[in-house]
Residue, then its C-alpha position, 0 to 999 in steps of 0.5 A: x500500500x502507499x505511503x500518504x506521502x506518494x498518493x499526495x504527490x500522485x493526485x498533485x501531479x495528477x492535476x498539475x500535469x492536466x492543467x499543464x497539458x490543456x495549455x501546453x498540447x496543440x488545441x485539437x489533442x488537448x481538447x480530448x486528453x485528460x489525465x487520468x491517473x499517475x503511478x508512482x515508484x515508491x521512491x518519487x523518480x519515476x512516473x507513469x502517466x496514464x491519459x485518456x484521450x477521446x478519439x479513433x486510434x490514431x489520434x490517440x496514438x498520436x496525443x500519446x506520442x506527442x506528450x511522450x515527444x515532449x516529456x522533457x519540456x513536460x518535466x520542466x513545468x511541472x518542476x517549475x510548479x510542484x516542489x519535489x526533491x526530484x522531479x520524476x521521470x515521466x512516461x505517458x500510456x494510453x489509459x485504456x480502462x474506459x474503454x474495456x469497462x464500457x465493452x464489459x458492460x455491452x457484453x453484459x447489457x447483450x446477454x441480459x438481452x438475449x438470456x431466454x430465462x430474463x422475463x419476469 
């Protein structure tokens, strides 16, 4: 389990890396990126950011590539707003999580459907 240490530092990056990527990403990727949660290492080096972008596959793919393109610059402003010892390293993922809850979700809402014991 985390320290409430690194889940503090999690939900600061969280918002801060959501706030820096609506100013800093080109209008029609920023639009439709949203931070969705940050991993952390226990030791607050490395982070894993995993966004959720709105879209075909690939612009997602593209939104992913670009914010991995420009981690260093990334790196910088969130450095230049959050006060850490480190600034750690950044890695951005396709947060996928949306997506496969709403596929469950259809197969179950069809098998509701075509279960021929469902009438009451």
């Amino acid at each position: 389990m985390p320290s409430v240490r690194v889940e503090r530092v999690r939900e600061l990056l969280r918002r801060q890396l959501g706030e820096i990527i609506r100013r800093e990403l080109p209008p029609d990727l920023s639009v439709l990126t949203s931070v969705n949660s940050v991993e952390l290492t226990p030791d607050l080096k490395s982070a894993t950011v995993l966004v959720g972008v709105i879209g075909p596959p690939h612009l997602q793919d593209r939104a992913v590539a670009h914010l991995n393109h420009s981690r260093a610059s990334l790196q910088n402003l969130v450095a230049a707003n959050v006060v850490l010892r480190h600034t750690p390293r950044l890695r951005f993922q396709l947060d996928t999580s949306v997506e496969r809850g709403n596929r469950v979700l259809s197969i179950l809402d069809d098998l509701s459907h075509s279960s021929p014991g469902s009438g009451s």
